[in-house]
N, CA and C atoms of all chains as a GROMACS GRO file, in nm:
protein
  555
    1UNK      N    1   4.533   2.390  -1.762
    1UNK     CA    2   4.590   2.484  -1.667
    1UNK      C    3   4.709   2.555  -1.730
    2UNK      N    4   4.796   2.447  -1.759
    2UNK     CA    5   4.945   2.580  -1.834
    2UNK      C    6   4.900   2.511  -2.046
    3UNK      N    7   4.962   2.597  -2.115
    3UNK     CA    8   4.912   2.539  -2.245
    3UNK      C    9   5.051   2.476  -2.240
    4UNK      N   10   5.158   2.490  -2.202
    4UNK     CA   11   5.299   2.468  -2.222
    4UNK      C   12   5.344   2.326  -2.120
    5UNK      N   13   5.192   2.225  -2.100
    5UNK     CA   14   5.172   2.143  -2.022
    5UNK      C   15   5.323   2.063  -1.963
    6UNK      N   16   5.418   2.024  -2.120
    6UNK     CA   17   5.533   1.930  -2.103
    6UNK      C   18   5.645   2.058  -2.001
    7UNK      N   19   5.611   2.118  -2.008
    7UNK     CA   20   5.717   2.292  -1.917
    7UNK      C   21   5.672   2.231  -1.759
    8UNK      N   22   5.540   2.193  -1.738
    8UNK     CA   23   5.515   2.173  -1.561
    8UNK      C   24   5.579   2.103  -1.514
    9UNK      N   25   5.653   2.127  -1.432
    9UNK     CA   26   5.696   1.966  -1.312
    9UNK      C   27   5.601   1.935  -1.250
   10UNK      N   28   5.568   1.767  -1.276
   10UNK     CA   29   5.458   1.684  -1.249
   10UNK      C   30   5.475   1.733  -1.046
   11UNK      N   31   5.571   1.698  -1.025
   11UNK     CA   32   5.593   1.678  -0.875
   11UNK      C   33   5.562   1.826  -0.817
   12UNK      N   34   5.580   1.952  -0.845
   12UNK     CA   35   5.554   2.078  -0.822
   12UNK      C   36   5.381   2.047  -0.843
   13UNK      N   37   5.358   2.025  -0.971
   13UNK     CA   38   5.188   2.010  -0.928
   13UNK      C   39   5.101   1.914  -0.858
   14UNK      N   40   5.172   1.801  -0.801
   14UNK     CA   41   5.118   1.748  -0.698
   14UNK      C   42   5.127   1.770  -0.569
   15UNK      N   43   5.298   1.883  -0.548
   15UNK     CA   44   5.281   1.944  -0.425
   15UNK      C   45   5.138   2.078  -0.380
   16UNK      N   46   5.120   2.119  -0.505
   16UNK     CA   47   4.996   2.235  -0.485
   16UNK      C   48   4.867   2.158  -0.509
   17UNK      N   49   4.864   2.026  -0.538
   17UNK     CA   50   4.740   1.970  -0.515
   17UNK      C   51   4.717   1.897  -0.373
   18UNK      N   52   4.844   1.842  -0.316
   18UNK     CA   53   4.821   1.819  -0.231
   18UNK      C   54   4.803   1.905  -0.121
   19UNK      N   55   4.894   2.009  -0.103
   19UNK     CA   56   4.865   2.093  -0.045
   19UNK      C   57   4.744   2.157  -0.007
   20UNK      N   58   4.698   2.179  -0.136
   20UNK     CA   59   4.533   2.272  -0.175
   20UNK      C   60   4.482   2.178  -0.070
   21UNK      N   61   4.461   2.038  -0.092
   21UNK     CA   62   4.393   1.942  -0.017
   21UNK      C   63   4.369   1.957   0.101
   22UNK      N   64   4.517   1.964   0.233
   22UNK     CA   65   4.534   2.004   0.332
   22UNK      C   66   4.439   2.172   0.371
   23UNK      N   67   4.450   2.189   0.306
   23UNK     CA   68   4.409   2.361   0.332
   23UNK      C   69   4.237   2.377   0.313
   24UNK      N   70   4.229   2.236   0.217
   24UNK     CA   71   4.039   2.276   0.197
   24UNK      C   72   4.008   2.145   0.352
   25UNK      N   73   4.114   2.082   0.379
   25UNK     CA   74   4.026   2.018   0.471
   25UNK      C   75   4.041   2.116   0.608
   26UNK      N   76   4.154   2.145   0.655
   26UNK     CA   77   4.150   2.241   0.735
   26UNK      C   78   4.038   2.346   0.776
   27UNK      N   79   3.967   2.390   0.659
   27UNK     CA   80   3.872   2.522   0.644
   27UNK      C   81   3.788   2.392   0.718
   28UNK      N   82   3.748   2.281   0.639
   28UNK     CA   83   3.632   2.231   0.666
   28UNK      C   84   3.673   2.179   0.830
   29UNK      N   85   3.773   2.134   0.920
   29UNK     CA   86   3.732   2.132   1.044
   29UNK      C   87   3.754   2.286   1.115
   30UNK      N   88   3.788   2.369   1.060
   30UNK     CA   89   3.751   2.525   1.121
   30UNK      C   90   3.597   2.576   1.125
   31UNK      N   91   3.575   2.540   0.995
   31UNK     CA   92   3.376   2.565   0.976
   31UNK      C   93   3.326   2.457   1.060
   32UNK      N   94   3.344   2.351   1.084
   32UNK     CA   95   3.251   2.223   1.160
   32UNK      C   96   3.247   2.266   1.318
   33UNK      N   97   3.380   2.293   1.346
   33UNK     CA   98   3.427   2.357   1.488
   33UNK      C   99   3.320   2.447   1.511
   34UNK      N  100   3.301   2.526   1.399
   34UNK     CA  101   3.237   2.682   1.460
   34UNK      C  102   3.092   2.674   1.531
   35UNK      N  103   3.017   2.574   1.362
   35UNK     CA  104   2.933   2.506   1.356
   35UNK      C  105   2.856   2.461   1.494
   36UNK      N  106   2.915   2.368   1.477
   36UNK     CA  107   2.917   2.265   1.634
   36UNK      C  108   2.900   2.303   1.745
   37UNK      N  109   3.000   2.387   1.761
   37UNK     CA  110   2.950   2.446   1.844
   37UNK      C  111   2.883   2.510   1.918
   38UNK      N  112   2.853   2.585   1.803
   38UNK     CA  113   2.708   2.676   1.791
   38UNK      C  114   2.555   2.600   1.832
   39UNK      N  115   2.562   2.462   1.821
   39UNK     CA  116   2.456   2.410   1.832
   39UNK      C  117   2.464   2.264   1.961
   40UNK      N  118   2.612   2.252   1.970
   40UNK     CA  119   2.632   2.161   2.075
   40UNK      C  120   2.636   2.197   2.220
   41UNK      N  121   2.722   2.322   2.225
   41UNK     CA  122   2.759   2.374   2.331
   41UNK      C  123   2.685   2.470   2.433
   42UNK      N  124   2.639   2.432   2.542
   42UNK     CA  125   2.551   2.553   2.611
   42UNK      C  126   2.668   2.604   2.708
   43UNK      N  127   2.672   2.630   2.852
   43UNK     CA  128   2.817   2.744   2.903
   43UNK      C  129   2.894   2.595   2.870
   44UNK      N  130   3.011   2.636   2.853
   44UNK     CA  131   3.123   2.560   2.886
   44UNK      C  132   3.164   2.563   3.002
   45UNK      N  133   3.198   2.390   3.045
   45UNK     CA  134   3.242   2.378   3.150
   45UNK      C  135   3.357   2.307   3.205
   46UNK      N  136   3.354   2.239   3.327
   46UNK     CA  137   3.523   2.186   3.336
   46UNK      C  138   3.560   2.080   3.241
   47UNK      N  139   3.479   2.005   3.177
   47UNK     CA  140   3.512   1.914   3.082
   47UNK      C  141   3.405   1.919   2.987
   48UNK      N  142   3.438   1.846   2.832
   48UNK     CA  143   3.348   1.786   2.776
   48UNK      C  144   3.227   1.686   2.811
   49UNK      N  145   3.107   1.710   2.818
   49UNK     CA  146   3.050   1.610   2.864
   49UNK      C  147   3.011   1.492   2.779
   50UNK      N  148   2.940   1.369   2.766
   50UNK     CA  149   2.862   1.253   2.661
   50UNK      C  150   2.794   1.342   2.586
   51UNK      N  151   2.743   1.407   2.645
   51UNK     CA  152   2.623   1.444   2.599
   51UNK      C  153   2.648   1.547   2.435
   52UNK      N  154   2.721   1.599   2.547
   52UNK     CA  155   2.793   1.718   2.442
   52UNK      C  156   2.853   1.655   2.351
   53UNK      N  157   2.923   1.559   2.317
   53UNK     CA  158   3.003   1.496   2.254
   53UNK      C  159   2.944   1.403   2.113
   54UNK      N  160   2.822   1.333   2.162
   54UNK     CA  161   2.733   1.252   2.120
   54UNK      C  162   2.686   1.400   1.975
   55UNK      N  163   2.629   1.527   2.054
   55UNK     CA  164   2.602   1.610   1.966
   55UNK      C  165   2.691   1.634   1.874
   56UNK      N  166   2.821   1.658   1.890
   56UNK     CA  167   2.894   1.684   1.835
   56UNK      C  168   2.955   1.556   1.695
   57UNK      N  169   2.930   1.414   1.718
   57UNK     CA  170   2.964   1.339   1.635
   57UNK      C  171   2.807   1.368   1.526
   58UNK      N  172   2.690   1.341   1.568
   58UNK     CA  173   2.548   1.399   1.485
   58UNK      C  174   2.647   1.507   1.430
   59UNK      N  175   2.650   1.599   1.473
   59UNK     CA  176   2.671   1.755   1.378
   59UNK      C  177   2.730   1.705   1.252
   60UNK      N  178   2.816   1.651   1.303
   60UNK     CA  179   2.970   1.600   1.182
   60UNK      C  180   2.930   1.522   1.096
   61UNK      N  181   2.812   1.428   1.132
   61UNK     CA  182   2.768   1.338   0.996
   61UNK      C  183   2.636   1.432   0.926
   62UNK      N  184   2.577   1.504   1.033
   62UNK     CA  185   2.476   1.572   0.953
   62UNK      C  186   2.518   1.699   0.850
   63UNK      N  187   2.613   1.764   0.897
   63UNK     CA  188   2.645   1.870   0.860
   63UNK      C  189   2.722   1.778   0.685
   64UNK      N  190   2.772   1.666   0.705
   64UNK     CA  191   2.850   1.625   0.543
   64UNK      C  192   2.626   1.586   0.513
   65UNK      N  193   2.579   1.541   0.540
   65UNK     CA  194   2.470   1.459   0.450
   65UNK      C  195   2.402   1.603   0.383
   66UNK      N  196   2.399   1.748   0.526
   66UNK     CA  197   2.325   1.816   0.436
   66UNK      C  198   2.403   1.906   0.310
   67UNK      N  199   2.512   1.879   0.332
   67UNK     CA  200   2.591   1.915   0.236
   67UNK      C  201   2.601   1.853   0.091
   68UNK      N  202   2.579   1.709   0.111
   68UNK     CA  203   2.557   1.612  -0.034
   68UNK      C  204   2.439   1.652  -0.064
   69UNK      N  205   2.295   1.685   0.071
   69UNK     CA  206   2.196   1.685  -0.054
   69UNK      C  207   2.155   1.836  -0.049
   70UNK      N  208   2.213   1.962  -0.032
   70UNK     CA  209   2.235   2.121  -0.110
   70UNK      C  210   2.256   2.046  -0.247
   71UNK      N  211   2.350   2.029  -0.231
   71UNK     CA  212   2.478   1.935  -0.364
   71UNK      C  213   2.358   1.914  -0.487
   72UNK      N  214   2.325   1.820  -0.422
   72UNK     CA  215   2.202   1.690  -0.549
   72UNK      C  216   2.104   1.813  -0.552
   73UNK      N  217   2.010   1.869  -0.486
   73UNK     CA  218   1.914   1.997  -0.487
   73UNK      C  219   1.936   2.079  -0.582
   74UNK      N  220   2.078   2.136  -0.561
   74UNK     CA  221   2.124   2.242  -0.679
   74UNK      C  222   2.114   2.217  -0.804
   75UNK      N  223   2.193   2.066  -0.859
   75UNK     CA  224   2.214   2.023  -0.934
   75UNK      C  225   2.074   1.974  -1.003
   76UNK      N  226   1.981   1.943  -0.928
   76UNK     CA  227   1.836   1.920  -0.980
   76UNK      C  228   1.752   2.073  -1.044
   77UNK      N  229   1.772   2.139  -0.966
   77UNK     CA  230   1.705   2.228  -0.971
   77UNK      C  231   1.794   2.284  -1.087
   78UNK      N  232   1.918   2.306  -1.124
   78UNK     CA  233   1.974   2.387  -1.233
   78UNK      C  234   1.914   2.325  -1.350
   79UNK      N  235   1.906   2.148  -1.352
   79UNK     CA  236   1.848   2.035  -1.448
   79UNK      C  237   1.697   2.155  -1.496
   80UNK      N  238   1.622   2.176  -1.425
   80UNK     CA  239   1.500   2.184  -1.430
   80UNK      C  240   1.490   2.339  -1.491
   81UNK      N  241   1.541   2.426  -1.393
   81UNK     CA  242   1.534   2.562  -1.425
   81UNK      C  243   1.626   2.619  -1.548
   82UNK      N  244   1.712   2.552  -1.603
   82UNK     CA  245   1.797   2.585  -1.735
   82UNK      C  246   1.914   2.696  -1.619
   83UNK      N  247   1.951   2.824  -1.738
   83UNK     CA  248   2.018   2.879  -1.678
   83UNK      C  249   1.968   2.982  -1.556
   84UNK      N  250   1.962   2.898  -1.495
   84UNK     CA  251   1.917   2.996  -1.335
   84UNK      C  252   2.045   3.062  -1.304
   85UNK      N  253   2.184   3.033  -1.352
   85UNK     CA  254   2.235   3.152  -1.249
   85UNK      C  255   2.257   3.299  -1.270
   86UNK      N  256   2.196   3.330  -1.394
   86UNK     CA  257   2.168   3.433  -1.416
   86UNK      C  258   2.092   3.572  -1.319
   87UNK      N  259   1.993   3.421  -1.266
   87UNK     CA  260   1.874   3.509  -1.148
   87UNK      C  261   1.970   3.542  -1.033
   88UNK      N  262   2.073   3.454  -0.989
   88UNK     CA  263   2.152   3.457  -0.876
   88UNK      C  264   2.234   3.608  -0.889
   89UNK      N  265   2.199   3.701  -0.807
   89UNK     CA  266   2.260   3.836  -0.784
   89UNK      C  267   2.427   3.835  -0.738
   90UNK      N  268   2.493   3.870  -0.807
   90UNK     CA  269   2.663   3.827  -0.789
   90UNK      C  270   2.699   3.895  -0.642
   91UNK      N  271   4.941   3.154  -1.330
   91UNK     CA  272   5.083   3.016  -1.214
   91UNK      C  273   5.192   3.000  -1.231
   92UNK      N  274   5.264   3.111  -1.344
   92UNK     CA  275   5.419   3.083  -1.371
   92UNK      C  276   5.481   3.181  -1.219
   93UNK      N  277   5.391   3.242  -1.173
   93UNK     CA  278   5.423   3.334  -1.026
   93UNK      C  279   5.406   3.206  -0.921
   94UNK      N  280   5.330   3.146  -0.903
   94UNK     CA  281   5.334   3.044  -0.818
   94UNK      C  282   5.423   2.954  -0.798
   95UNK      N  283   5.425   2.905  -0.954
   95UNK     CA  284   5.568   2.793  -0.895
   95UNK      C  285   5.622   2.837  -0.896
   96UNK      N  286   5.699   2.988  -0.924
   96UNK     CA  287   5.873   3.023  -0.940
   96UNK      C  288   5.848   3.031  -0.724
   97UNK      N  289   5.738   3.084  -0.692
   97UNK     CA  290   5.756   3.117  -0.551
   97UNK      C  291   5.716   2.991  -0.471
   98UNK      N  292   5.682   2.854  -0.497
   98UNK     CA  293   5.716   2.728  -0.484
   98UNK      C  294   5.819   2.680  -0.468
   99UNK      N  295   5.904   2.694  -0.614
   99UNK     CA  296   6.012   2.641  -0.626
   99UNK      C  297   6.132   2.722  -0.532
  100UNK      N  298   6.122   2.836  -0.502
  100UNK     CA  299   6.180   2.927  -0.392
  100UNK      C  300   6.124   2.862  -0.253
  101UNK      N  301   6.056   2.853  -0.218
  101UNK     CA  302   5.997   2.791  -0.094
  101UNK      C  303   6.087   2.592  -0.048
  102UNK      N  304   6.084   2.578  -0.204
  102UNK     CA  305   6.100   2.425  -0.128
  102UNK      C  306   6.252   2.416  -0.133
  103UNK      N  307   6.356   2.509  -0.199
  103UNK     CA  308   6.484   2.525  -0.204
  103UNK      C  309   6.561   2.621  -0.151
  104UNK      N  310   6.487   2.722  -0.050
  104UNK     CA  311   6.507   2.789   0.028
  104UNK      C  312   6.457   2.759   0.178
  105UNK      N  313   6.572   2.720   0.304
  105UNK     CA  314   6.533   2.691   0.412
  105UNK      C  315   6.526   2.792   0.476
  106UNK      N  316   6.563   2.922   0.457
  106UNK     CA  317   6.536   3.065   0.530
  106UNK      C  318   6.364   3.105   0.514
  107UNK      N  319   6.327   3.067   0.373
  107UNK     CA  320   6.236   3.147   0.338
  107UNK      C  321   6.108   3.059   0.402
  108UNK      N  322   6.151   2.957   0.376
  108UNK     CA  323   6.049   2.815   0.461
  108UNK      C  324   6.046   2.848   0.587
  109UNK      N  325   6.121   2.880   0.652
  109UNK     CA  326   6.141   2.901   0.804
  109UNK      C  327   6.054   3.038   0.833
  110UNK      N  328   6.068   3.156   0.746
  110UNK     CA  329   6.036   3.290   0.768
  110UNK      C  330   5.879   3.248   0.735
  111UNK      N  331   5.834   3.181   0.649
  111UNK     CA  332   5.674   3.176   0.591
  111UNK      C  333   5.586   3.075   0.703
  112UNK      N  334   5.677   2.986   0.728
  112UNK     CA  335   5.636   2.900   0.843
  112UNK      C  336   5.588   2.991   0.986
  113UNK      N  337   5.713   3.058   1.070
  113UNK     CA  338   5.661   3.114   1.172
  113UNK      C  339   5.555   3.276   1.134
  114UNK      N  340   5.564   3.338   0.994
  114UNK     CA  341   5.448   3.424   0.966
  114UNK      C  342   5.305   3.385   0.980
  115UNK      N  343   5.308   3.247   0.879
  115UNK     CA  344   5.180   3.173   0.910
  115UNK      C  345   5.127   3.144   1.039
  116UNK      N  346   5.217   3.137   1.104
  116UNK     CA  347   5.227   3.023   1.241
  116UNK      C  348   5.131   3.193   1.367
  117UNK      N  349   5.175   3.275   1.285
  117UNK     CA  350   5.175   3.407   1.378
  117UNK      C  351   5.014   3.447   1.359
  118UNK      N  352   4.983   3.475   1.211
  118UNK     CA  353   4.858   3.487   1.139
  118UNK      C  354   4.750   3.370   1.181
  119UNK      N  355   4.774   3.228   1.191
  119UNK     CA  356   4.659   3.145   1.240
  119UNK      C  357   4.639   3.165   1.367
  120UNK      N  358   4.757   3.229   1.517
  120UNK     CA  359   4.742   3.242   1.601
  120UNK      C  360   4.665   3.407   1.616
  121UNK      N  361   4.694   3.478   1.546
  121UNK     CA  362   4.584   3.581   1.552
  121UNK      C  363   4.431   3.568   1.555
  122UNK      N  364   4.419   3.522   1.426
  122UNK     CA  365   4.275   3.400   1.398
  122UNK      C  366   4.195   3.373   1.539
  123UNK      N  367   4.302   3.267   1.550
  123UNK     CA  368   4.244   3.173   1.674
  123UNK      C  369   4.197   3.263   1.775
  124UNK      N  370   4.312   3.414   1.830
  124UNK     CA  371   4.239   3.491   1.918
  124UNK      C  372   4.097   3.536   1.917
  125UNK      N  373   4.112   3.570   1.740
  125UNK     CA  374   4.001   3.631   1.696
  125UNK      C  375   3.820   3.558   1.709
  126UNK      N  376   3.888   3.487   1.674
  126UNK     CA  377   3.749   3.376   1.672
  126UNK      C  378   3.702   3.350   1.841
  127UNK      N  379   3.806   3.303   1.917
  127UNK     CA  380   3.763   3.256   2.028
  127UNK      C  381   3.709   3.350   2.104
  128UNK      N  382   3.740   3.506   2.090
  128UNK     CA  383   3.708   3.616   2.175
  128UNK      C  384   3.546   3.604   2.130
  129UNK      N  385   3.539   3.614   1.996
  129UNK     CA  386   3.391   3.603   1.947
  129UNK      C  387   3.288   3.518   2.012
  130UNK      N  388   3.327   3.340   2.022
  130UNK     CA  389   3.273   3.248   2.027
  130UNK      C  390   3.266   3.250   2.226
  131UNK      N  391   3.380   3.296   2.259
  131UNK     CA  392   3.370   3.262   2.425
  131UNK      C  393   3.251   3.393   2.498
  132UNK      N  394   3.307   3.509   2.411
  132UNK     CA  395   3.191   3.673   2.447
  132UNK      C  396   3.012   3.596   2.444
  133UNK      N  397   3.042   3.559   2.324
  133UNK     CA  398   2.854   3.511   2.263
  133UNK      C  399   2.818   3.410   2.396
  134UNK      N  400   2.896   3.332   2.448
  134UNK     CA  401   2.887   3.169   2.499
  134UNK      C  402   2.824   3.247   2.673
  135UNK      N  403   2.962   3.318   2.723
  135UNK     CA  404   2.980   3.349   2.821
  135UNK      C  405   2.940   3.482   2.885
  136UNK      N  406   2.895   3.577   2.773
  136UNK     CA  407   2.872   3.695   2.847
  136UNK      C  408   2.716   3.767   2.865
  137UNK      N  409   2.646   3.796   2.960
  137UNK     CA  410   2.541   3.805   2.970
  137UNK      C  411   2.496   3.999   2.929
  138UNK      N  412   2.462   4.063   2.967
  138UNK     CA  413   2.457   4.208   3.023
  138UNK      C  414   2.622   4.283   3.037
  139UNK      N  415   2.665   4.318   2.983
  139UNK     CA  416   2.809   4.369   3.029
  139UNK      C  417   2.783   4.493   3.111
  140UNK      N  418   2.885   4.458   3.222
  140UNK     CA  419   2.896   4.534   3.349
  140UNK      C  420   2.959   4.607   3.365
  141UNK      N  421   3.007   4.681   3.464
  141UNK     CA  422   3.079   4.772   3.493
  141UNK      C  423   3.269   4.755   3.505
  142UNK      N  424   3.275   4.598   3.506
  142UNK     CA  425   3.367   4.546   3.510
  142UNK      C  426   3.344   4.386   3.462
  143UNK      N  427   3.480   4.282   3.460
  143UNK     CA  428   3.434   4.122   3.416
  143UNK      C  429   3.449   4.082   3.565
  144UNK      N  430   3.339   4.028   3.585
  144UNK     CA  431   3.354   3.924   3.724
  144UNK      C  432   3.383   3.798   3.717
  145UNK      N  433   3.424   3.730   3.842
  145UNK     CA  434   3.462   3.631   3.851
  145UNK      C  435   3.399   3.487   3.760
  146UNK      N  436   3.280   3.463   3.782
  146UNK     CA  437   3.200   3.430   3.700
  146UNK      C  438   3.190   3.416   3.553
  147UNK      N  439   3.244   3.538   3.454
  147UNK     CA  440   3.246   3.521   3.361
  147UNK      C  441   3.404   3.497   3.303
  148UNK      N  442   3.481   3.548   3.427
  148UNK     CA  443   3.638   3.468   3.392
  148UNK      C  444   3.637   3.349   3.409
  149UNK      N  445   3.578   3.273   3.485
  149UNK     CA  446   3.582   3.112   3.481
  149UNK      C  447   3.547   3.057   3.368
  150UNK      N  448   3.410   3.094   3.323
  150UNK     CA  449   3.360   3.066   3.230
  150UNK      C  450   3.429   3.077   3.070
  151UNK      N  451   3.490   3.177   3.045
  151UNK     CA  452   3.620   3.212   2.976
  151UNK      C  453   3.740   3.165   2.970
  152UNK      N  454   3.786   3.098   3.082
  152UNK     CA  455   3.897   3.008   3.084
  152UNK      C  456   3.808   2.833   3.018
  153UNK      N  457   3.690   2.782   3.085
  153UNK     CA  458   3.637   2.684   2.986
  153UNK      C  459   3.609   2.690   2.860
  154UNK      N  460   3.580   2.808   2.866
  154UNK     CA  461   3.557   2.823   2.675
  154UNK      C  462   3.682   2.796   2.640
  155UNK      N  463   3.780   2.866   2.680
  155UNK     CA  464   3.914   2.815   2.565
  155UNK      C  465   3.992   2.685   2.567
  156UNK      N  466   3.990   2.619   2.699
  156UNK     CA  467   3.964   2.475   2.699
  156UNK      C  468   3.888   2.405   2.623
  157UNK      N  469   3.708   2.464   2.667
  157UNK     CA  470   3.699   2.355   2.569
  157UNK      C  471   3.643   2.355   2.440
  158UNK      N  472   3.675   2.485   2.370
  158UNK     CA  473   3.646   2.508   2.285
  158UNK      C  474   3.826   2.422   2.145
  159UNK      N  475   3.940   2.433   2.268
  159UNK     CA  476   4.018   2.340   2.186
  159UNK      C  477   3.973   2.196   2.184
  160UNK      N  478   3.964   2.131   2.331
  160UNK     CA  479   3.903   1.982   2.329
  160UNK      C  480   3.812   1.987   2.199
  161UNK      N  481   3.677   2.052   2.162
  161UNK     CA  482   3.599   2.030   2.037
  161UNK      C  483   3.715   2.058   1.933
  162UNK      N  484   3.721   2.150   1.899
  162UNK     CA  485   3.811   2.146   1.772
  162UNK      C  486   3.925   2.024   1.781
  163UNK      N  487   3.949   1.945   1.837
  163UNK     CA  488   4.014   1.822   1.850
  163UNK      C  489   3.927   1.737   1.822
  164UNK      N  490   3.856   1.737   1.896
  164UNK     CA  491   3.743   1.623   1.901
  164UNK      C  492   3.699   1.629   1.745
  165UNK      N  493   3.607   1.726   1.692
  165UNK     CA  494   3.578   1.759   1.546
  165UNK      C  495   3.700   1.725   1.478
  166UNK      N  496   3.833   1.747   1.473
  166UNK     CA  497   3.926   1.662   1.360
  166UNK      C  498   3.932   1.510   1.384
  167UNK      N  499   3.920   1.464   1.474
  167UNK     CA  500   3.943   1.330   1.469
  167UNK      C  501   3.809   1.255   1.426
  168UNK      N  502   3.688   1.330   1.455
  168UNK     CA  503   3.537   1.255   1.390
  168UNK      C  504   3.564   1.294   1.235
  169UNK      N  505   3.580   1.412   1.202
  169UNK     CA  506   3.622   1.407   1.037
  169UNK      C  507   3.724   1.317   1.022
  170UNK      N  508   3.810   1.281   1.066
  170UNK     CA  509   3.931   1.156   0.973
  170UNK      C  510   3.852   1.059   0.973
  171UNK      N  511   3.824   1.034   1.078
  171UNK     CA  512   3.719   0.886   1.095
  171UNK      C  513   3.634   0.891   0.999
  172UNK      N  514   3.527   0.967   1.020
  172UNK     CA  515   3.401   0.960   0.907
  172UNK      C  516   3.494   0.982   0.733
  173UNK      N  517   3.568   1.058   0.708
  173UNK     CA  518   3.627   1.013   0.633
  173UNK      C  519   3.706   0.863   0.521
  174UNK      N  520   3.734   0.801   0.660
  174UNK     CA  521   3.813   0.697   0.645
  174UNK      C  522   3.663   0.576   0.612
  175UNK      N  523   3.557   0.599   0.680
  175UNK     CA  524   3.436   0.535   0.654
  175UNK      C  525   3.360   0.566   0.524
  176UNK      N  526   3.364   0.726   0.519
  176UNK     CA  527   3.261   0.760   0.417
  176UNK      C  528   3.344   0.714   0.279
  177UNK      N  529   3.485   0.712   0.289
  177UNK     CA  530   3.573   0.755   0.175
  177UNK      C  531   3.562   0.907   0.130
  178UNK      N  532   3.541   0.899  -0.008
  178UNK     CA  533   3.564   1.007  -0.035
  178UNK      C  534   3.457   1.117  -0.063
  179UNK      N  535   3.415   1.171   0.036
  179UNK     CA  536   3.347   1.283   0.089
  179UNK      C  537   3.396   1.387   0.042
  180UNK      N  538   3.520   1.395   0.020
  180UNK     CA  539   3.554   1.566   0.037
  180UNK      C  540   3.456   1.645  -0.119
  181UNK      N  541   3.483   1.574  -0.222
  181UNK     CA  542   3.388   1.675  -0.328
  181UNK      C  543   3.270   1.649  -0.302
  182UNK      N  544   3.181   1.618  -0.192
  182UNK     CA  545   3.085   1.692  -0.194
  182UNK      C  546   3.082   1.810  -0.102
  183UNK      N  547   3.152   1.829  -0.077
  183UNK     CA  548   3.196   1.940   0.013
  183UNK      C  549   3.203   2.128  -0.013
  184UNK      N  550   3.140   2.158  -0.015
  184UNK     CA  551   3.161   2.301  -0.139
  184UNK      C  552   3.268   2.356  -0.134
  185UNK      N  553   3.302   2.405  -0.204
  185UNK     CA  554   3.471   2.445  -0.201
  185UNK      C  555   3.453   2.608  -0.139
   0.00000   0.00000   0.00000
């Protein structure tokens, strides 16, 4: 990251890593929220119901599993196809 | 990144500038939030648009933003959890 590595303050770059951290998990309960909703929620009403809720914990584990296996898929398929991202239109 | 940390190192030794970036942010995620929810409560709640909003779809509009916070609550606390179970999940996560 810097070539002038011994110049970084260790503690300055663990505040922007940790930070970064906070901020990528954030996105990820902003996207799950959206998500979720989209597929949990029919009108909203005076409360949360079980039902609704029950959907909503599914979403949250399904939405990380289909995310690990995009993940493993990609990674197979790049194995197989060499440089495919060439084909991928920027 | 020699622009980053000098405006880091300004941030964490400046309590004006912390204070001024804090309530900007604070202003910008609350825009957001309008933004999104007008989207998500319109799609949820609105059928045919009329000549006016009726009663009906203001009720329905006041639950959406209820409980469209209850979920977004609800959704952070099932992510810490499944977190705290899965461990470490987050890189598979796409960035």
């Amino acid at each position: 990251m810097d070539t002038q590595g011994d110049k970084t303050d260790p503690q300055l770059q663990q505040f922007i890593e940790i930070e970064s951290q906070k901020q990528r998990f954030q996105q990820l309960v902003h996207q799950m929220t959206e998500v979720c909703w989209e597929k949990c929620m029919d009108k909203p009403g005076p409360k949360l119901d079980s039902r609704t809720e029950v959907c909503f914990i599914n979403c949250v584990e399904r939405f990380i599993d289909t995310s690990q296996f995009i993940l493993n898929r990609l990674e197979q398929t790049q194995r197989t196809r060499g440089s495919f991202s060439e084909t991928i239109a920027d």
